[in-house]
N, C-alpha and C positions, 0 to 999 in steps of 0.2 A: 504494500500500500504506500506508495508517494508520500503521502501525507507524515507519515509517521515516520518515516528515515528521512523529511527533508531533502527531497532533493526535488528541486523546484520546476527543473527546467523541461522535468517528465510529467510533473503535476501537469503544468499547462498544457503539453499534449494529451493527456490523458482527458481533461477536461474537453478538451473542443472534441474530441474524438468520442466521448461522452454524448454530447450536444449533437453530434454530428448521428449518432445509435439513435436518438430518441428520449433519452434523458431529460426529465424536465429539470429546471432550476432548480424547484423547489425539490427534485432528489437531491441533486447535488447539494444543497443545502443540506439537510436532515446527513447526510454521506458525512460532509464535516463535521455536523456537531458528532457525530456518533465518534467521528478519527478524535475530537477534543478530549470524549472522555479518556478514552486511552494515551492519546501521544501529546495530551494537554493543551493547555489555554495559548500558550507563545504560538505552540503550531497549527492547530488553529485558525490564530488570526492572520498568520501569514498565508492558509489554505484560501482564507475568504477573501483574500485581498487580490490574489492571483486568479481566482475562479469570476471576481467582479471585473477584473482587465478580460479574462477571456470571455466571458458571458457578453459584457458592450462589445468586444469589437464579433463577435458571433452575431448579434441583434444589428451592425453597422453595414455589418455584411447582407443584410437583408434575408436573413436566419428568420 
């Protein structure tokens, strides 16, 4: 799971590639907080912050 080993730059492929499957936001949302309780609050808010870069340009692309 990306989220929990921090490594960021697979998070955001895996997210658009998420969104790209049919995933709605609001999984990937619930996806994080669940990765929170175990890999904690830091990582986390670094997961939401990178899923909101790739969720807007997903939505800019006409997603």
């Amino acid at each position: 799971m990306p989220p929990t080993s921090a490594v960021w730059h697979e998070f955001e492929v895996h997210v658009r590639g998420a969104l790209n499957n049919g995933v709605t936001e609001d999984e990937i949302i619930e996806i994080l907080l669940q990765a929170g309780v175990y890999a904690g609050v830091p990582i986390a808010s670094e997961g939401f912050k990178i899923a909101d870069r790739v969720i807007a340009q997903y939505r800019a692309n006409g997603a």
